[in-house]
Backbone as CSV, one residue per row, in Angstrom:
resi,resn,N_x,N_y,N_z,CA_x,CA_y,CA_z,C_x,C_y,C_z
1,UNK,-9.119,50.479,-29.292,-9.735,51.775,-29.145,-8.922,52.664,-28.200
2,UNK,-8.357,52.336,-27.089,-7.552,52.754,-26.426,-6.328,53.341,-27.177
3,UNK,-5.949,52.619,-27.796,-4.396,53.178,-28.868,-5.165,54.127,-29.638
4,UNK,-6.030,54.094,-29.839,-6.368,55.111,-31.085,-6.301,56.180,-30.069
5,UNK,-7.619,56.483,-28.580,-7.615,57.886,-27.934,-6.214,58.104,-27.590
6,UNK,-5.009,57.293,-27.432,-3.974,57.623,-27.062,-3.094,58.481,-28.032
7,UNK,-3.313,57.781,-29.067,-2.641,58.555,-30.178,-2.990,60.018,-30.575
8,UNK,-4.290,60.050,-30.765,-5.018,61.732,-30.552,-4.416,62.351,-29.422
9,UNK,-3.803,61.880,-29.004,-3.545,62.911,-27.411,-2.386,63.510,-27.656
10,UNK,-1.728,62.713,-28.204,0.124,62.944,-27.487,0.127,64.604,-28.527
11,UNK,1.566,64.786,-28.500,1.989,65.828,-29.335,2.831,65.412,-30.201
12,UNK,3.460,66.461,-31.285,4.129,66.113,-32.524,5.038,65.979,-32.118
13,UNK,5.877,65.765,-31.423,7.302,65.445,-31.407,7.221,63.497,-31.124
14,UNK,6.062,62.805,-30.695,6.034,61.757,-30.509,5.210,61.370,-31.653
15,UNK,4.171,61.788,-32.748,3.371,61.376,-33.112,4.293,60.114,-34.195
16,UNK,4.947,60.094,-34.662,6.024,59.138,-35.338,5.850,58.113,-34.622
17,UNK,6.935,58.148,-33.356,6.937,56.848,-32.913,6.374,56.462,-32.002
18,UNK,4.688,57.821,-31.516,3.614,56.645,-31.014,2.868,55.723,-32.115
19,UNK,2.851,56.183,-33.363,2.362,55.547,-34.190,2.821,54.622,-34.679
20,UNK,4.400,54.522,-35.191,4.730,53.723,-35.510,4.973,52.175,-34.505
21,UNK,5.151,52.596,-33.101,4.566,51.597,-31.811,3.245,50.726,-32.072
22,UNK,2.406,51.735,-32.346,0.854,51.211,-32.184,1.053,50.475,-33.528
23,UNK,1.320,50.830,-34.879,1.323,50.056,-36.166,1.665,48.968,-36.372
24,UNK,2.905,48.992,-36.274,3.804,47.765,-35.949,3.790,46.726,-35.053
25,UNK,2.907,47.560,-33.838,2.399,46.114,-33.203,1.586,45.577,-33.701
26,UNK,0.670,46.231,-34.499,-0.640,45.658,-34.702,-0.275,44.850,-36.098
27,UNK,0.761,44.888,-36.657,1.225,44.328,-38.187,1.313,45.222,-39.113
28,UNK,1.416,46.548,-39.422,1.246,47.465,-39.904,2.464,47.709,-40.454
29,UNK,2.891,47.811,-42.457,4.079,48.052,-42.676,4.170,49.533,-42.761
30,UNK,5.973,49.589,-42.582,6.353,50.847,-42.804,5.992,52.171,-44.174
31,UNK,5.582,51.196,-44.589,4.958,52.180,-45.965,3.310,52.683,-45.841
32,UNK,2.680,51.619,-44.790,1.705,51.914,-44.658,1.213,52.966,-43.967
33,UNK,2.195,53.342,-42.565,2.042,54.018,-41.546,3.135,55.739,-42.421
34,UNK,3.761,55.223,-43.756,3.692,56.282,-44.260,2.730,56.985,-44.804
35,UNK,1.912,56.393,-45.822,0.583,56.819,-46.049,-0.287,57.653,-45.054
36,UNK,-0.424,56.734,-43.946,-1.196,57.416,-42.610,-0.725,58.498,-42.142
37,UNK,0.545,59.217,-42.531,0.681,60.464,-41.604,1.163,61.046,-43.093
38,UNK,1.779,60.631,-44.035,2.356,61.510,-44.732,1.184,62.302,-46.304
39,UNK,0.466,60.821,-47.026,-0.328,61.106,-47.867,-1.432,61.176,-47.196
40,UNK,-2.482,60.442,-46.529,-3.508,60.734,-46.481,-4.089,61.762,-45.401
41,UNK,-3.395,62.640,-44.598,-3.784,63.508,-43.370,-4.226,64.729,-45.334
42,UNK,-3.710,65.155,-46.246,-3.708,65.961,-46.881,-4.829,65.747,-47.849
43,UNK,-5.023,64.285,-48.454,-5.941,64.130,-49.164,-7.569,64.054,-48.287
44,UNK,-7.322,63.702,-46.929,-8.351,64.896,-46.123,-8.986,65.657,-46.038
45,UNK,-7.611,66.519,-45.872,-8.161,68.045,-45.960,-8.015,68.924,-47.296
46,UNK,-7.722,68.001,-48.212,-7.982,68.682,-49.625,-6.611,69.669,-50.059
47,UNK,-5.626,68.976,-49.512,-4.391,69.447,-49.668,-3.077,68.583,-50.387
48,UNK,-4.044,68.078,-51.739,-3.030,66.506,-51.909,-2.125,67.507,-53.226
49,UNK,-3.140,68.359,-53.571,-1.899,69.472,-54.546,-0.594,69.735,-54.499
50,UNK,-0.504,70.228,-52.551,0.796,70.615,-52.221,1.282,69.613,-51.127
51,UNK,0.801,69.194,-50.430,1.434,68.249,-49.274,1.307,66.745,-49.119
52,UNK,2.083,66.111,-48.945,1.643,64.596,-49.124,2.355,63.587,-49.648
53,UNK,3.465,64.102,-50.742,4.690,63.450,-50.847,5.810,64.531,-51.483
54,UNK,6.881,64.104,-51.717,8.308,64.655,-52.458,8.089,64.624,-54.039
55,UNK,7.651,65.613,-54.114,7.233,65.938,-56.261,7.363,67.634,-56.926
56,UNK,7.605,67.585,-57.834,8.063,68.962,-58.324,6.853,69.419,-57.801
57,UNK,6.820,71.228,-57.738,5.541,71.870,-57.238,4.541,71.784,-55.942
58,UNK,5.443,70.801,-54.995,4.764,70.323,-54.081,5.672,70.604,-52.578
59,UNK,5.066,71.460,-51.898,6.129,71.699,-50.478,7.218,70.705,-50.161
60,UNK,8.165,71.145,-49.920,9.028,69.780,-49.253,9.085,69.528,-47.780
61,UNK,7.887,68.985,-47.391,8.520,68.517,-46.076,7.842,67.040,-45.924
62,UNK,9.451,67.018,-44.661,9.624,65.880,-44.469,10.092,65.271,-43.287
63,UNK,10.082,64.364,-42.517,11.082,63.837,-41.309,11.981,63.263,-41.856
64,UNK,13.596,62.931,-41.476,14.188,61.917,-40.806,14.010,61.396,-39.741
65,UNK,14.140,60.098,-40.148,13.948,59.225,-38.629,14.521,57.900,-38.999
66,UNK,14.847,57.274,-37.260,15.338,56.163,-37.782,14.315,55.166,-37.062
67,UNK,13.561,54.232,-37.821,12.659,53.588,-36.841,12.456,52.690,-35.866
68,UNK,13.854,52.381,-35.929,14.207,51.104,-34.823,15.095,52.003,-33.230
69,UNK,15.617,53.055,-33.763,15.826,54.151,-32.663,14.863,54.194,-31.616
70,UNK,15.016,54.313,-30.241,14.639,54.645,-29.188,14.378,56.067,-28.936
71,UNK,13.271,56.254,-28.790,12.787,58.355,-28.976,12.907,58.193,-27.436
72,UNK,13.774,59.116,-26.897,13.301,59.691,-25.402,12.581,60.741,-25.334
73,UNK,11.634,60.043,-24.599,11.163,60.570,-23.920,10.392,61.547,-22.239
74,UNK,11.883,61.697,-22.030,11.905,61.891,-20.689,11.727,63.482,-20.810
75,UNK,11.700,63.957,-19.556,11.075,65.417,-20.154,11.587,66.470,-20.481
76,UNK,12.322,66.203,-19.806,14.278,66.957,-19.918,14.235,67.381,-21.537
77,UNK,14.048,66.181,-22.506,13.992,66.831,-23.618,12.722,67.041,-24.495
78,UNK,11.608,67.514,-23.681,10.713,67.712,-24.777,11.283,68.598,-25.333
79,UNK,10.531,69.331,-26.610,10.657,70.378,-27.523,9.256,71.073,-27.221
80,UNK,8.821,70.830,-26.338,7.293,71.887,-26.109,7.531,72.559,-25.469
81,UNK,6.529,73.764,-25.131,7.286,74.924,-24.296,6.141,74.396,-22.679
82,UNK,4.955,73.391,-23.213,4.431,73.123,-21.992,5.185,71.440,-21.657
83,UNK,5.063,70.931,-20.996,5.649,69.300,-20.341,4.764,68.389,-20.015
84,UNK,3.591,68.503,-20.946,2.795,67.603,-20.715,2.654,66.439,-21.799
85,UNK,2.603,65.285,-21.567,2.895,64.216,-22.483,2.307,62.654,-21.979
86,UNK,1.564,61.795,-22.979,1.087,61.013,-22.543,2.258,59.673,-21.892
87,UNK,3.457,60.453,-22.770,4.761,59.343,-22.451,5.472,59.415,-21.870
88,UNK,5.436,60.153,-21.317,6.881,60.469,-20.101,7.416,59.101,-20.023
89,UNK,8.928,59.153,-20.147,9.851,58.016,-19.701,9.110,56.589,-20.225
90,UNK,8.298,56.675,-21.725,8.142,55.151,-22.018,8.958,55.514,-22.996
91,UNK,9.419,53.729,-23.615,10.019,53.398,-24.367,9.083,53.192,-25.694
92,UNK,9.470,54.276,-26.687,9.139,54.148,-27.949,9.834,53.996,-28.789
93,UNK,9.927,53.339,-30.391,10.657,53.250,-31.703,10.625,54.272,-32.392
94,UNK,11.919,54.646,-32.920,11.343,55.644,-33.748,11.708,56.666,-33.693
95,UNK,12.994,57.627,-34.182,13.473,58.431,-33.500,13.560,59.388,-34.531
96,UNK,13.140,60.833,-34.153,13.225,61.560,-35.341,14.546,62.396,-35.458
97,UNK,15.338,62.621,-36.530,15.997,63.114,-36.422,16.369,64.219,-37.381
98,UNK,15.086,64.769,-38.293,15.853,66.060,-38.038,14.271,66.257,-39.380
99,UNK,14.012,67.646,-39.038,12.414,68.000,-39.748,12.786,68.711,-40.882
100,UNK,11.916,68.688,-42.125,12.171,70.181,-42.940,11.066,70.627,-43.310
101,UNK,10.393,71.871,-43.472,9.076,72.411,-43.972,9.595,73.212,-45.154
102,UNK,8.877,73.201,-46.404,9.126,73.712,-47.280,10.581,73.770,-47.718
103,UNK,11.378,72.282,-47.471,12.483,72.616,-47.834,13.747,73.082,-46.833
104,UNK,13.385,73.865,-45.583,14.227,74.308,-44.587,14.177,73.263,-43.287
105,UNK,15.885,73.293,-43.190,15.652,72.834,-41.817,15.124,73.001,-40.730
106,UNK,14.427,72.639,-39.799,13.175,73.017,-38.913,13.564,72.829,-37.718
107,UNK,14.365,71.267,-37.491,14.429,70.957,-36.515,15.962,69.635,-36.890
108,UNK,16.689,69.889,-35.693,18.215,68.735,-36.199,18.213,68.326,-34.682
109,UNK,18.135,67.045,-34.587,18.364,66.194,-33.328,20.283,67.038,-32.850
110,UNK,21.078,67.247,-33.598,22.466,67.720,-32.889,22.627,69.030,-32.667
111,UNK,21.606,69.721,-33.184,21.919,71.565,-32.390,19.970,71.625,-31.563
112,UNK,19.733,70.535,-31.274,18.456,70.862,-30.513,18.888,71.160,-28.849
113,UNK,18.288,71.120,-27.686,17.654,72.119,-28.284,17.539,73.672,-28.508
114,UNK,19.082,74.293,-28.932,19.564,75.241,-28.795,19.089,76.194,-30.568
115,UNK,18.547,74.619,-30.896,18.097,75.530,-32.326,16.977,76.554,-32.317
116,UNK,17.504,77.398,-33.217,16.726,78.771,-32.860,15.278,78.635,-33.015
117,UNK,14.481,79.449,-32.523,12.995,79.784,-32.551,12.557,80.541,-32.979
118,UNK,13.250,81.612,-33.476,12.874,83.177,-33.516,11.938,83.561,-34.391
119,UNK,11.514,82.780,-35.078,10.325,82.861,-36.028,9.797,81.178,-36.809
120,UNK,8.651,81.772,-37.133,7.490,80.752,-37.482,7.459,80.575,-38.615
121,UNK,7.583,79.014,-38.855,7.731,78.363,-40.233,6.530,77.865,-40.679
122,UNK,5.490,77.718,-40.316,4.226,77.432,-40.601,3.706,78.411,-41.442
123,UNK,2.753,77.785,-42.242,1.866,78.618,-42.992,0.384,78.506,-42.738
124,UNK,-0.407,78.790,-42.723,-2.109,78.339,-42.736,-2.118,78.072,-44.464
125,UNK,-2.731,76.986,-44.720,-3.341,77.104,-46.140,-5.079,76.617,-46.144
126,UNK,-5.332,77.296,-46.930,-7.036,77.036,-47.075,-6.989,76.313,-48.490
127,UNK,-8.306,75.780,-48.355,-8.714,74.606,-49.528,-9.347,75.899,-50.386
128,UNK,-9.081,75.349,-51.841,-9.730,76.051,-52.604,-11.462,75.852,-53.300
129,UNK,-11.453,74.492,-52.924,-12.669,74.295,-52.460,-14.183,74.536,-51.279
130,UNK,-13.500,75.220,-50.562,-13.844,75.434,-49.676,-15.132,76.819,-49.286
131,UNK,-16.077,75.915,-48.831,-17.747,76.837,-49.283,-17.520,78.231,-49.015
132,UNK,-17.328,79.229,-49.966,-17.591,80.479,-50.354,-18.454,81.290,-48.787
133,UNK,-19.488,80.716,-48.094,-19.727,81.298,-47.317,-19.074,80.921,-46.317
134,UNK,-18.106,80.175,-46.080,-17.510,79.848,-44.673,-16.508,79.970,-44.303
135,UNK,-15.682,80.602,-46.006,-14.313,81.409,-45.938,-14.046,82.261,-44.987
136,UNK,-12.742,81.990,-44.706,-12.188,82.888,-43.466,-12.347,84.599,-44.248
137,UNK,-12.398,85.683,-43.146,-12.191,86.903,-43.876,-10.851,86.941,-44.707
138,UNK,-10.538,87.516,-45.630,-9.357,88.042,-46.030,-8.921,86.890,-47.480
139,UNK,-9.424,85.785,-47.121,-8.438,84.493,-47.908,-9.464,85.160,-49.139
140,UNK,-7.839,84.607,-50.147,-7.996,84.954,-51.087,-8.842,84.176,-52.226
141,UNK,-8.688,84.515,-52.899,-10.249,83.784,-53.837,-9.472,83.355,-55.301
């Protein structure tokens, strides 16, 4: 229970290889702990249309990582603009090395962290299911 509140805590630049830590100790294969972050966070939230694996019509994103890699975590290199982290200076597996959202590079372990910021690659998407009275203003129908 402890690994689990721990894992809710941290931020995305560790969520890989706190998870893959906690998985793998516990016996957990690498395909499995793919499922857990890659397919099922989407079939969730009702987003298995576009996010969730590599298929025609379907966003491309994705990590590299290597999982036997050592992620530092010292603070020197977070990628957050705040420095707060449940890991400071532990040793985790799992090293990411380089992000893409929709296809674009996001993030590259060798021009970090000088890679640019200057705009936002995120999108909001809403479920199309989603109860008619509890729609955000504006989303489209």
């Amino acid at each position: 229970m402890a690994e689990t509140r721990l894992l809710q805590q941290q931020g995305v630049q560790y969520s890989s290889p706190a998870a893959w830590n906690a998985t793998s100790a516990a016996g957990a294969s690498l395909q499995q702990l793919a499922h857990w972050l890659s397919t099922g966070p989407p079939e969730l939230a009702g987003l298995s249309g576009r996010k969730g694996s590599i298929a025609v019509s379907k966003d491309a994103d994705f990590v590299v990582w290597t999982p036997g890699a050592l992620a530092d975590t010292s603070r020197s290199q977070m990628h957050s603009i705040h420095k707060l982290t449940p890991y400071p200076d532990t040793s985790l597996r799992g090293c990411v090395r380089a992000t893409y959202v929709r296809g674009q590079l996001v993030f590259d372990e060798q021009r970090s962290p000088a890679f640019p910021r200057s705009h936002s690659c995120g999108k909001v998407l809403y479920r199309q299911d989603f109860a008619p009275d509890l729609q955000p203003r504006g989303m489209p129908k």
